[in-house]
N, CA, C and O atoms as a GROMACS GRO file, in nm:
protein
  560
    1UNK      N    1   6.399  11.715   9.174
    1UNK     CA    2   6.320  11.822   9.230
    1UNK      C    3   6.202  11.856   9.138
    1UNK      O    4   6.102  11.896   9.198
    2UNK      N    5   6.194  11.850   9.017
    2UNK     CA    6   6.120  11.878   8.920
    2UNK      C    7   6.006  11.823   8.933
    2UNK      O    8   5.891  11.867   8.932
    3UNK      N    9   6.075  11.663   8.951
    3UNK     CA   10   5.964  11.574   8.916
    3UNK      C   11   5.838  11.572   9.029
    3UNK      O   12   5.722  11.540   9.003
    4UNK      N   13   5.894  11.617   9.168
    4UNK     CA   14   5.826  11.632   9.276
    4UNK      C   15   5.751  11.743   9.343
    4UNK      O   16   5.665  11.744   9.431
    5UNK      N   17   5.836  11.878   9.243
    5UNK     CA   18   5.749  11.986   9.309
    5UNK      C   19   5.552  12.028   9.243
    5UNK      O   20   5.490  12.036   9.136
    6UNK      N   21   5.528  12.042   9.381
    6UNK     CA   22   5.354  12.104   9.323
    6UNK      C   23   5.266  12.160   9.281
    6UNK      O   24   5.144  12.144   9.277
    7UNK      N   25   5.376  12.271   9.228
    7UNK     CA   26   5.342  12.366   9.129
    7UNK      C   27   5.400  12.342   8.995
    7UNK      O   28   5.520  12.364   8.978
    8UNK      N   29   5.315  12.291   8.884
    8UNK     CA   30   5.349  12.208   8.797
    8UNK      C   31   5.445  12.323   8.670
    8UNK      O   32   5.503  12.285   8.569
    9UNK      N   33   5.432  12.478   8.728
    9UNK     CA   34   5.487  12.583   8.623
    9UNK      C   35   5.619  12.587   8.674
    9UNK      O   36   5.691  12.666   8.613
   10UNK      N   37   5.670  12.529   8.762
   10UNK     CA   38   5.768  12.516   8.846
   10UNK      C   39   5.933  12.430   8.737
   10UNK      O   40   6.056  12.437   8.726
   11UNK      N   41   5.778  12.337   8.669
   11UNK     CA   42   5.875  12.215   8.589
   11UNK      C   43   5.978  12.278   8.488
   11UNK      O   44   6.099  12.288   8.508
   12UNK      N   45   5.926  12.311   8.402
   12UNK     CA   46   5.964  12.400   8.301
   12UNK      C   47   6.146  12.441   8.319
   12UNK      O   48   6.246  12.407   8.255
   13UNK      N   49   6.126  12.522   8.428
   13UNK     CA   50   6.242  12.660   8.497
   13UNK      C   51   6.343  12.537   8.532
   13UNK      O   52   6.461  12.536   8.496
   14UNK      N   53   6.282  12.436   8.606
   14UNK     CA   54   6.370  12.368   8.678
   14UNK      C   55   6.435  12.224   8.579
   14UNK      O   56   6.501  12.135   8.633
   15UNK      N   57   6.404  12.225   8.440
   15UNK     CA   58   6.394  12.087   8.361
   15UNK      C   59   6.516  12.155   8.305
   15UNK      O   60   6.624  12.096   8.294
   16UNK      N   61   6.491  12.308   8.262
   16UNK     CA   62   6.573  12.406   8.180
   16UNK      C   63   6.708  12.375   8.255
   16UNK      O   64   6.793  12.308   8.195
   17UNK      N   65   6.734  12.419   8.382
   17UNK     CA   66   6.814  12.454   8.461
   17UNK      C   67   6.949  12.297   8.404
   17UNK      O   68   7.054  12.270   8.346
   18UNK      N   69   6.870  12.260   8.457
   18UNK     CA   70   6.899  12.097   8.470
   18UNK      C   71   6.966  12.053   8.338
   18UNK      O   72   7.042  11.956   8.347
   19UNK      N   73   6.950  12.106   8.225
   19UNK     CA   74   6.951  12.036   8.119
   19UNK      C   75   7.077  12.177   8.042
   19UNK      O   76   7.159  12.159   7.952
   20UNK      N   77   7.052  12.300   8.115
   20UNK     CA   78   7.208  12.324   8.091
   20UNK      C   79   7.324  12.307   8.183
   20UNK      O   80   7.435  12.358   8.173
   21UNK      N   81   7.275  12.219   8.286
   21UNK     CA   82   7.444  12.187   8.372
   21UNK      C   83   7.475  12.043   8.276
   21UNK      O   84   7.578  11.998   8.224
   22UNK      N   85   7.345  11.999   8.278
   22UNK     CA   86   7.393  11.854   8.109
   22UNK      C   87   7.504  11.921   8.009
   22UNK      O   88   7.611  11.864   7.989
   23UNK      N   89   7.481  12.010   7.967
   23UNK     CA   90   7.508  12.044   7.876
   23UNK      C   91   7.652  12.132   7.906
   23UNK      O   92   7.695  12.204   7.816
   24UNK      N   93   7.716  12.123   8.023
   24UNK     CA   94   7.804  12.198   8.062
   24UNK      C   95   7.902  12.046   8.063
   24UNK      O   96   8.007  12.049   8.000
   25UNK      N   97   7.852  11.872   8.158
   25UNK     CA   98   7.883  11.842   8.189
   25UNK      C   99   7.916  11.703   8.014
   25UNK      O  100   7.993  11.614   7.977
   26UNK      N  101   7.814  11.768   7.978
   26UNK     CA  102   7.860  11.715   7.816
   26UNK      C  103   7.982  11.751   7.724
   26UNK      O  104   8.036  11.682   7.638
   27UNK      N  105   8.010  11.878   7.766
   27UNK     CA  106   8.154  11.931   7.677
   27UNK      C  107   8.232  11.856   7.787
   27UNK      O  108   8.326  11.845   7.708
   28UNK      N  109   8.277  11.797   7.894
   28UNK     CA  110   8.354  11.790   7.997
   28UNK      C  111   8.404  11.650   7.954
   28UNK      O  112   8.517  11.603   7.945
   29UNK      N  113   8.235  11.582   7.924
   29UNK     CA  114   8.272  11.390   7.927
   29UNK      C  115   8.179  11.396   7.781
   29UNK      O  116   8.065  11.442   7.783
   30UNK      N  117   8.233  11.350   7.668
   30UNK     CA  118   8.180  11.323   7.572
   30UNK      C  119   8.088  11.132   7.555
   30UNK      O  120   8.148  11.032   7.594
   31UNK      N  121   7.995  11.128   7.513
   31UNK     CA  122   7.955  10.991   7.477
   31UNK      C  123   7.923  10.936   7.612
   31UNK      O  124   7.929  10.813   7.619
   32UNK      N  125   7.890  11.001   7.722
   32UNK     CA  126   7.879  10.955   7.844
   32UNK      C  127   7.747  10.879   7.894
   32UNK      O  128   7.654  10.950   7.933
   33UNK      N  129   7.735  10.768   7.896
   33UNK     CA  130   7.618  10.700   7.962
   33UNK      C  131   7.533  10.781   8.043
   33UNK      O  132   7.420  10.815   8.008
   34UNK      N  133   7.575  10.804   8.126
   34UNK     CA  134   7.548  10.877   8.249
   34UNK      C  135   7.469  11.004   8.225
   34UNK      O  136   7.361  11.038   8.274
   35UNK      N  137   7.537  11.057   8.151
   35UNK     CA  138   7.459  11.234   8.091
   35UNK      C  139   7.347  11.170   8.000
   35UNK      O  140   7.231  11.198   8.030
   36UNK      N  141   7.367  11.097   7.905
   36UNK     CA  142   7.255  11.056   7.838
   36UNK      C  143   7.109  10.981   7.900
   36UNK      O  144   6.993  10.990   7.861
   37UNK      N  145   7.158  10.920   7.988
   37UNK     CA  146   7.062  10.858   8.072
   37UNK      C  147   6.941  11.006   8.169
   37UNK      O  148   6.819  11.020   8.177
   38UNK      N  149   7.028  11.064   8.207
   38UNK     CA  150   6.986  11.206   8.284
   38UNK      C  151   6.914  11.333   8.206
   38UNK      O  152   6.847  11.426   8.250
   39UNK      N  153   6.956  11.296   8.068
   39UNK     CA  154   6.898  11.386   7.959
   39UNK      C  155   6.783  11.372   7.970
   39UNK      O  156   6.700  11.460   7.995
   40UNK      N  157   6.753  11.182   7.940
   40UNK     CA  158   6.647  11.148   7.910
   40UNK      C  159   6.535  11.158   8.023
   40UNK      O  160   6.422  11.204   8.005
   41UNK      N  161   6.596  11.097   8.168
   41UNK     CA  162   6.502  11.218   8.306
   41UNK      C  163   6.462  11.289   8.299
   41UNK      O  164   6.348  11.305   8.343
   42UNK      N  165   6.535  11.386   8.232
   42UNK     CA  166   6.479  11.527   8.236
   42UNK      C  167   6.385  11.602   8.111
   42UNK      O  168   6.334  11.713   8.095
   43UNK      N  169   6.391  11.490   8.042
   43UNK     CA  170   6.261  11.489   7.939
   43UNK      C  171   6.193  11.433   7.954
   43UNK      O  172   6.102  11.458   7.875
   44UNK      N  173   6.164  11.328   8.039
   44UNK     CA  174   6.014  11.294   8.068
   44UNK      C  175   5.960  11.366   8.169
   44UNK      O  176   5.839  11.388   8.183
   45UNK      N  177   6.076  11.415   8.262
   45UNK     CA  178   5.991  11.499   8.375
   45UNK      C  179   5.908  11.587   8.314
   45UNK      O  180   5.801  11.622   8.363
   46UNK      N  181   5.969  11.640   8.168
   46UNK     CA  182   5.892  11.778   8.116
   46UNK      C  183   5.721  11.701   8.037
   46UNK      O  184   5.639  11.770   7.975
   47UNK      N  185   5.711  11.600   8.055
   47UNK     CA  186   5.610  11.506   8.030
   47UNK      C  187   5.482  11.599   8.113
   47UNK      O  188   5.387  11.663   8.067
   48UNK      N  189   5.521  11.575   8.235
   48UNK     CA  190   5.450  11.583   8.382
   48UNK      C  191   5.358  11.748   8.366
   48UNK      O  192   5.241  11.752   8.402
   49UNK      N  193   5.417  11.856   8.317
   49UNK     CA  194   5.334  11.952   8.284
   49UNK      C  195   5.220  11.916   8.171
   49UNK      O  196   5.115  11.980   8.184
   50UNK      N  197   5.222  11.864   8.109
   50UNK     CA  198   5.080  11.869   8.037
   50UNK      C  199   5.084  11.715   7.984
   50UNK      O  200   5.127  11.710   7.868
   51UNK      N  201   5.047  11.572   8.046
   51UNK     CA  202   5.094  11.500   7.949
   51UNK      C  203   5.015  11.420   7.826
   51UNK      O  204   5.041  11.321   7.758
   52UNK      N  205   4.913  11.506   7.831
   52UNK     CA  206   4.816  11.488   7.682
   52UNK      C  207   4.910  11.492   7.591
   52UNK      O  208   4.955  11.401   7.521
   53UNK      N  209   4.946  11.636   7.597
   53UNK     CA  210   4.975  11.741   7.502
   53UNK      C  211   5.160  11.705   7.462
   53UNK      O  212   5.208  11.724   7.350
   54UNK      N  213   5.222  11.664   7.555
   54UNK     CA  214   5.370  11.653   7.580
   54UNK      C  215   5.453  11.489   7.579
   54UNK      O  216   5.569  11.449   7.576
   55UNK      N  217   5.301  11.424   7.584
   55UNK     CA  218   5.350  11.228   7.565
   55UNK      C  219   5.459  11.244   7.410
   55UNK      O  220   5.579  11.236   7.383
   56UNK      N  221   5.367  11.263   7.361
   56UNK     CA  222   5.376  11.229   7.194
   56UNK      C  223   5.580  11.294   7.156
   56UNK      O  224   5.682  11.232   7.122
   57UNK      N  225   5.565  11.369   7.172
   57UNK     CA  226   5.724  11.479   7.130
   57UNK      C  227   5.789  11.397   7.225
   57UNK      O  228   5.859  11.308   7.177
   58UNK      N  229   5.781  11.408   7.403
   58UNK     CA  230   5.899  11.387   7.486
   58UNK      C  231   5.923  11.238   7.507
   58UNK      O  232   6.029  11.181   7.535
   59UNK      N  233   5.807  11.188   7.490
   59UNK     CA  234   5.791  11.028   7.528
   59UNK      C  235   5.974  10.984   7.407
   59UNK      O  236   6.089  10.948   7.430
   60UNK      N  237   5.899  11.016   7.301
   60UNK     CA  238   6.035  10.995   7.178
   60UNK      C  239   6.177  11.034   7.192
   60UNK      O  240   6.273  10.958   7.179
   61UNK      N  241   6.181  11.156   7.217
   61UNK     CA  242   6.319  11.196   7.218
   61UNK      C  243   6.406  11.122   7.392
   61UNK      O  244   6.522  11.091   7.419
   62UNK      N  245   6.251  11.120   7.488
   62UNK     CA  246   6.374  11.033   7.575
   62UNK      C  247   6.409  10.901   7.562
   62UNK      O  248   6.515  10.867   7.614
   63UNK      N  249   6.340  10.814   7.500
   63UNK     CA  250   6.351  10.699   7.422
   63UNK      C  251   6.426  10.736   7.364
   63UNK      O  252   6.506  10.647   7.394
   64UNK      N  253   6.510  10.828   7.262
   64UNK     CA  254   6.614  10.822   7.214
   64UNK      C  255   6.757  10.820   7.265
   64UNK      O  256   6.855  10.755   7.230
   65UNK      N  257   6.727  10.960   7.410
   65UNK     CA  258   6.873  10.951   7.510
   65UNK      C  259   6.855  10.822   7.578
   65UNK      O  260   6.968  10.775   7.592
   66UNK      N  261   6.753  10.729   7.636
   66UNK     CA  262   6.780  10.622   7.663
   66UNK      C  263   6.878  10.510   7.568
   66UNK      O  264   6.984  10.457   7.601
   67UNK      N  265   6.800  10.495   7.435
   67UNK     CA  266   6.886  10.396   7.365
   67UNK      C  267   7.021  10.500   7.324
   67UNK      O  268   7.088  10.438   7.242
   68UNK      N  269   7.061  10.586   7.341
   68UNK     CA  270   7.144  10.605   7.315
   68UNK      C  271   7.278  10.613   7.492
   68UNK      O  272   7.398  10.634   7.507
   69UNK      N  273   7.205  10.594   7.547
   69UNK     CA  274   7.298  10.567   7.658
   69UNK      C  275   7.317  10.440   7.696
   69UNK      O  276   7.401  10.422   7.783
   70UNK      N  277   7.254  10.335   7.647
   70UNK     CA  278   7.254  10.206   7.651
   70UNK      C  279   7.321  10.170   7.552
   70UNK      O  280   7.375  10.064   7.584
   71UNK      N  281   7.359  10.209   7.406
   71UNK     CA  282   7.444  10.231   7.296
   71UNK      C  283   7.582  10.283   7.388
   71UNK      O  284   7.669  10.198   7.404
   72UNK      N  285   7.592  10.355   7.419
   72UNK     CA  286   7.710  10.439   7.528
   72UNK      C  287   7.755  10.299   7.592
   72UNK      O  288   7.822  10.218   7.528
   73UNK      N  289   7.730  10.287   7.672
   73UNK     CA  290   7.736  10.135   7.785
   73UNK      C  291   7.624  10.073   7.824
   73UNK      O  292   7.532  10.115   7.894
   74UNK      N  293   7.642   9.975   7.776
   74UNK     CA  294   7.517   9.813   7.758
   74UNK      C  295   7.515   9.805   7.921
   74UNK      O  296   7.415   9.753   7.970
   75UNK      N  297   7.612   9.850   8.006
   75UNK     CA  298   7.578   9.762   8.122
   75UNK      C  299   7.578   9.860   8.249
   75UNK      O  300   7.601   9.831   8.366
   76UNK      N  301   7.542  10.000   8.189
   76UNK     CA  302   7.478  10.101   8.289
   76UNK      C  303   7.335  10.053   8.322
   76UNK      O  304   7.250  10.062   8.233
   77UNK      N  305   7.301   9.998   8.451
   77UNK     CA  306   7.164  10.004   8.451
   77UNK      C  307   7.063  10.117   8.462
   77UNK      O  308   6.941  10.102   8.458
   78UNK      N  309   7.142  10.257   8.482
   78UNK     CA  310   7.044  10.331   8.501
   78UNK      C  311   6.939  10.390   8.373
   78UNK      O  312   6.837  10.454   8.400
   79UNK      N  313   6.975  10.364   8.256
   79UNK     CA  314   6.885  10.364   8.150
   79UNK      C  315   6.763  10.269   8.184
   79UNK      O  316   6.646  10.306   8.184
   80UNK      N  317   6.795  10.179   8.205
   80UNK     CA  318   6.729  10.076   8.207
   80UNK      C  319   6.596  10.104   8.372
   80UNK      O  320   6.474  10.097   8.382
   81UNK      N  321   6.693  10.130   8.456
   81UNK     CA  322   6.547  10.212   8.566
   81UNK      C  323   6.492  10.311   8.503
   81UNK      O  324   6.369  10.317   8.502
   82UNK      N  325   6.574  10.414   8.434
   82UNK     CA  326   6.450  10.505   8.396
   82UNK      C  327   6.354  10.479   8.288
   82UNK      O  328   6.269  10.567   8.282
   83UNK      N  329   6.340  10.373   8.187
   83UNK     CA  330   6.274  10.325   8.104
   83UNK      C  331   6.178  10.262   8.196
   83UNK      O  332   6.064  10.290   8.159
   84UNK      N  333   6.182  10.177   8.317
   84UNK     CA  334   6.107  10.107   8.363
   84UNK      C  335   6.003  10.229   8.468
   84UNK      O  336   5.880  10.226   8.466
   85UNK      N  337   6.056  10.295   8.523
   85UNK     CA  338   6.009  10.368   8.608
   85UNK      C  339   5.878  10.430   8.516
   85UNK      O  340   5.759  10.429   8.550
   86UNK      N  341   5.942  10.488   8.380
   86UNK     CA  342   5.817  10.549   8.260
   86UNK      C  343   5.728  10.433   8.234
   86UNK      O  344   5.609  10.462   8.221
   87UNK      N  345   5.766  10.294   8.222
   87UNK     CA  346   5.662  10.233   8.201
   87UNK      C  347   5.617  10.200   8.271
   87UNK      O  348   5.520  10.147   8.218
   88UNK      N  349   5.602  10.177   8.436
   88UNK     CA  350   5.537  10.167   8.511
   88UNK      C  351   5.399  10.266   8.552
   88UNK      O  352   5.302  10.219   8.611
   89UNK      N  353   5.408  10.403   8.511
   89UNK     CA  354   5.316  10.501   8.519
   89UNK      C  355   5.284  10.527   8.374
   89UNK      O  356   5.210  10.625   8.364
   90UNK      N  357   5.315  10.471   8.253
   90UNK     CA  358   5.256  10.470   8.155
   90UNK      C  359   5.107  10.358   8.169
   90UNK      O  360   5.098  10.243   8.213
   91UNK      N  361   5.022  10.435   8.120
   91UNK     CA  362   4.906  10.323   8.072
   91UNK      C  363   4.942  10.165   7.988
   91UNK      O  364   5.016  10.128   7.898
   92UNK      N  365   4.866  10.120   8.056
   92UNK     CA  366   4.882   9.976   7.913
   92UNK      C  367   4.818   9.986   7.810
   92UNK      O  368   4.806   9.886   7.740
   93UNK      N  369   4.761  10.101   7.772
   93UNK     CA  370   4.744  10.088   7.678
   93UNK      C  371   4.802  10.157   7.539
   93UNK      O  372   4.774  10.161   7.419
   94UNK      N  373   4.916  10.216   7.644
   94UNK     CA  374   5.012  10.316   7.546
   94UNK      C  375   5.177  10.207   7.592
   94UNK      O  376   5.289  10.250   7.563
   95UNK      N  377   5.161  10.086   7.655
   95UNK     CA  378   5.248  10.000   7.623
   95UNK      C  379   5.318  10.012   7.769
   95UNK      O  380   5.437   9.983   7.785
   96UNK      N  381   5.229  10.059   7.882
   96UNK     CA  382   5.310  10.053   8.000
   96UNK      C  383   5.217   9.938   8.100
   96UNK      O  384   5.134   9.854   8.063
   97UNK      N  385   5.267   9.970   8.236
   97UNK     CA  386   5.212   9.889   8.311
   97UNK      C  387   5.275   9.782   8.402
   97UNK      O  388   5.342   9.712   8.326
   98UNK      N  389   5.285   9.744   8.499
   98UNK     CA  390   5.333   9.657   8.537
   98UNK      C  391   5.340   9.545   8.476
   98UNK      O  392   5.460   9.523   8.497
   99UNK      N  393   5.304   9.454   8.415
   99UNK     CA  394   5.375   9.350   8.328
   99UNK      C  395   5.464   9.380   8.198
   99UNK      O  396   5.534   9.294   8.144
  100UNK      N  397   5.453   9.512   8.156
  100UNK     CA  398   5.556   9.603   8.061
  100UNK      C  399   5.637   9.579   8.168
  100UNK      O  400   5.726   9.494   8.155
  101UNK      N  401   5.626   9.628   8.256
  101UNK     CA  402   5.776   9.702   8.330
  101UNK      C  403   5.887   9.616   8.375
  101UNK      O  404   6.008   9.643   8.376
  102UNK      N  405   5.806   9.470   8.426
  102UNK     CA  406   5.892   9.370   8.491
  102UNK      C  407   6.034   9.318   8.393
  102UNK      O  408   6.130   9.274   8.457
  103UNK      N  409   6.044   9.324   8.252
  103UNK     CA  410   6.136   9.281   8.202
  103UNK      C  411   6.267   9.370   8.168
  103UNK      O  412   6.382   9.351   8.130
  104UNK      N  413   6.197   9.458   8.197
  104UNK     CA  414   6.308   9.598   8.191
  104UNK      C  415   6.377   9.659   8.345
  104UNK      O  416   6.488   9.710   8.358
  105UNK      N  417   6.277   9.636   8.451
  105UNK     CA  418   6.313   9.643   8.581
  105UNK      C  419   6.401   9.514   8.574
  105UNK      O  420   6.521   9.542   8.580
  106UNK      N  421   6.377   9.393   8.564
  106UNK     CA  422   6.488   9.274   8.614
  106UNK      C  423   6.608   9.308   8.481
  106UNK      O  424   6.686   9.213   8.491
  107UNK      N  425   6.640   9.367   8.403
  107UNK     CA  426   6.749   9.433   8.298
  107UNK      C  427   6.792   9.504   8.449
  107UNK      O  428   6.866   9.457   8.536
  108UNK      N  429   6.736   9.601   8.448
  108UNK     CA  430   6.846   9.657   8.524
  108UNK      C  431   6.889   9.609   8.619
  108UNK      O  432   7.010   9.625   8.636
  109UNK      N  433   6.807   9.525   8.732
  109UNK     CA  434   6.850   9.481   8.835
  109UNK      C  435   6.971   9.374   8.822
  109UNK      O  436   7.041   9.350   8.920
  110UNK      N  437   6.994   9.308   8.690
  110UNK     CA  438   7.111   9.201   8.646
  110UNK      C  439   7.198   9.327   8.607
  110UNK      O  440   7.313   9.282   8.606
  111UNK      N  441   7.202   9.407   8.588
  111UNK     CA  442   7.304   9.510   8.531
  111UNK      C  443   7.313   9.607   8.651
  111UNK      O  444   7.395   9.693   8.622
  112UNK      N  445   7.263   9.628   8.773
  112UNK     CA  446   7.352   9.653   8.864
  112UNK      C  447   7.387   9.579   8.944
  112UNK      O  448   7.425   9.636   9.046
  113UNK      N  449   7.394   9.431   8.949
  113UNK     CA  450   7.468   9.329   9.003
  113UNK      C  451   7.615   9.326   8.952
  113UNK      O  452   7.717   9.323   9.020
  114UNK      N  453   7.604   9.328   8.834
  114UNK     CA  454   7.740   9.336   8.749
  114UNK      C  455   7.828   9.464   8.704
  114UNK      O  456   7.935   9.459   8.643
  115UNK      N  457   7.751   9.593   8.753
  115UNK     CA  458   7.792   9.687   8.723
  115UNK      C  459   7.925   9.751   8.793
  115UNK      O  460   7.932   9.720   8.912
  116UNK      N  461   8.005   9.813   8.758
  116UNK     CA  462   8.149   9.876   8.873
  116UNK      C  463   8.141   9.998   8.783
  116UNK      O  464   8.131  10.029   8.664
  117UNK      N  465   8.150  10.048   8.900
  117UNK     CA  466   8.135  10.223   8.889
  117UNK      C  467   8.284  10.214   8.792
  117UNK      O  468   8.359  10.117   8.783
  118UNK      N  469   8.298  10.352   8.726
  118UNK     CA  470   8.456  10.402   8.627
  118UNK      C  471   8.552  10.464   8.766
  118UNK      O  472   8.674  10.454   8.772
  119UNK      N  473   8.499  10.504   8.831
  119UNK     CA  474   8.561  10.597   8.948
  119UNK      C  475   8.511  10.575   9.092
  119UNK      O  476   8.430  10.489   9.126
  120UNK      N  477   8.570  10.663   9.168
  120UNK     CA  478   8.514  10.661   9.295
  120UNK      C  479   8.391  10.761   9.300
  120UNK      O  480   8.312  10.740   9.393
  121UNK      N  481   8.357  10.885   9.200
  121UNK     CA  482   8.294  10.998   9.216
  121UNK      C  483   8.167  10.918   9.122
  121UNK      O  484   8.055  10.969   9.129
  122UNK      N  485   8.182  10.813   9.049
  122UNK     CA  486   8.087  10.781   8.925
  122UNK      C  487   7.906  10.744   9.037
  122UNK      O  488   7.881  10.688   9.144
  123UNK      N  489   7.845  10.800   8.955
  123UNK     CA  490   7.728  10.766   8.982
  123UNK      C  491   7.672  10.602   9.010
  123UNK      O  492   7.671  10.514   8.923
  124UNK      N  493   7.639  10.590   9.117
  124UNK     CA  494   7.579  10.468   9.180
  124UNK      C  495   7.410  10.434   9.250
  124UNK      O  496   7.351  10.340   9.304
  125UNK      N  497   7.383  10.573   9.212
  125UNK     CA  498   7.209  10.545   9.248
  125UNK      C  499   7.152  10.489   9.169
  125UNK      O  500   7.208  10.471   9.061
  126UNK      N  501   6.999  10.433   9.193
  126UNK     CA  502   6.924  10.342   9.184
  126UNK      C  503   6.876  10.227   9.165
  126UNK      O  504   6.785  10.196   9.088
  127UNK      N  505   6.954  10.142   9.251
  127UNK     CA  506   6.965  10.017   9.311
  127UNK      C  507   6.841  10.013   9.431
  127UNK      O  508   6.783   9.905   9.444
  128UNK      N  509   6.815  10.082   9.484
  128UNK     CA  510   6.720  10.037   9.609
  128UNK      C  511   6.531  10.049   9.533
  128UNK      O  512   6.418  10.004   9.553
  129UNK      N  513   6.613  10.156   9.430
  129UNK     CA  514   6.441  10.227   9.387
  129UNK      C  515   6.406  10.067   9.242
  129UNK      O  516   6.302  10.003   9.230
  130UNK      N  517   6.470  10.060   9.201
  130UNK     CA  518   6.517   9.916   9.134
  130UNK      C  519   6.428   9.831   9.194
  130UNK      O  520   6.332   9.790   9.129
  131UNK      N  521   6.447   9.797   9.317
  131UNK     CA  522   6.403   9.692   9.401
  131UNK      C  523   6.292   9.715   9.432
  131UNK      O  524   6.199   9.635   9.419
  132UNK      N  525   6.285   9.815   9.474
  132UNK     CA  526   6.099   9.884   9.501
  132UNK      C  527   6.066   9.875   9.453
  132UNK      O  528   5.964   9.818   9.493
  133UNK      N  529   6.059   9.894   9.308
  133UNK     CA  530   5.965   9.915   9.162
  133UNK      C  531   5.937   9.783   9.163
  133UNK      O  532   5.815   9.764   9.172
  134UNK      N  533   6.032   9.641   9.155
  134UNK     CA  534   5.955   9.526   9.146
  134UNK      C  535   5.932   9.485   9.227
  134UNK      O  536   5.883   9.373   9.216
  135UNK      N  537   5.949   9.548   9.378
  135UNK     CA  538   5.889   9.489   9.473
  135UNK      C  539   5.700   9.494   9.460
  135UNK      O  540   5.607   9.419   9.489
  136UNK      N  541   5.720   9.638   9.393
  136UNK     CA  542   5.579   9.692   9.393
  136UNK      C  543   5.498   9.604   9.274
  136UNK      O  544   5.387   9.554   9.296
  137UNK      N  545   5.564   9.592   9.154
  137UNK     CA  546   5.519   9.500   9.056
  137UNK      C  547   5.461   9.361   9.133
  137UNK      O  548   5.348   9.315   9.121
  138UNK      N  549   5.560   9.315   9.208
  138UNK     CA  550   5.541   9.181   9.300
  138UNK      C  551   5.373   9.145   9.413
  138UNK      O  552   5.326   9.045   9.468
  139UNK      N  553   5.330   9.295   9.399
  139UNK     CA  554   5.292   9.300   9.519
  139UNK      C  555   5.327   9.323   9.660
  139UNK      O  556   5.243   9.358   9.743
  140UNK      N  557   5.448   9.305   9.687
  140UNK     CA  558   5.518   9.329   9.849
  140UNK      C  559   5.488   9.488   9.887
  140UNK      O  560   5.526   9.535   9.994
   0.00000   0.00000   0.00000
């Protein structure tokens, strides 16, 4: 919701929100892929309010909940979409871009081929947006 609403003072309230049900759902499941991966969402969304000013600090620390949810489990792909998704709307010249993105988009796409949820309740999105992203890289 953050990432989409159009009032950009909106982000802030709603990044906050977000990042203490993390933090509720962090005492619950310790070392969890999943929360770490979502951390890191929700720090780049906070990108999106100013991102002159906000690259530099958030760009880093979600690069950190990323490798650290990929440290968690090597074969969650959803680290791996949200790294690609940032480098796809990153500039190339700050190391994004569609030819950045393609080797990290096909990471994840081999890692949700092989992936099996822990549960029946475990998180299973972004597999289709996966496909879009290099569809879009592709041209299609």
């Amino acid at each position: 919701m953050a990432a989409r609403v159009p009032d950009k003072t909106m982000i802030d309230p709603l990044t906050a929100k977000a990042g203490e049900y993390l933090e509720k759902a962090s005492l619950l499941s310790k070392n969890n892929s999943e929360i770490s991966a979502l951390k890191a969402m929700i720090t780049n969304t906070r990108i999106l309010v100013d991102p002159m000013s906000r690259f530099q600090t958030y760009s880093a620390e979600a690069a950190a909940f990323l490798n650290e949810a990929r440290e968690q489990n090597p074969l969650n792909p959803r680290p791996y979409l949200i790294e690609a998704r940032t480098k796809m709307f990153t500039p190339a010249a700050f190391g994004g871009g569609p030819e950045a993105t393609r080797p990290v988009v096909e990471k994840a796409l081999s890692n949700y081929a092989a992936f099996k949820p822990e549960s029946s309740i475990a998180p299973v999105w972004g597999l289709a947006q996966a496909q879009s992203l290099l569809d879009k890289i592709n041209g299609k």
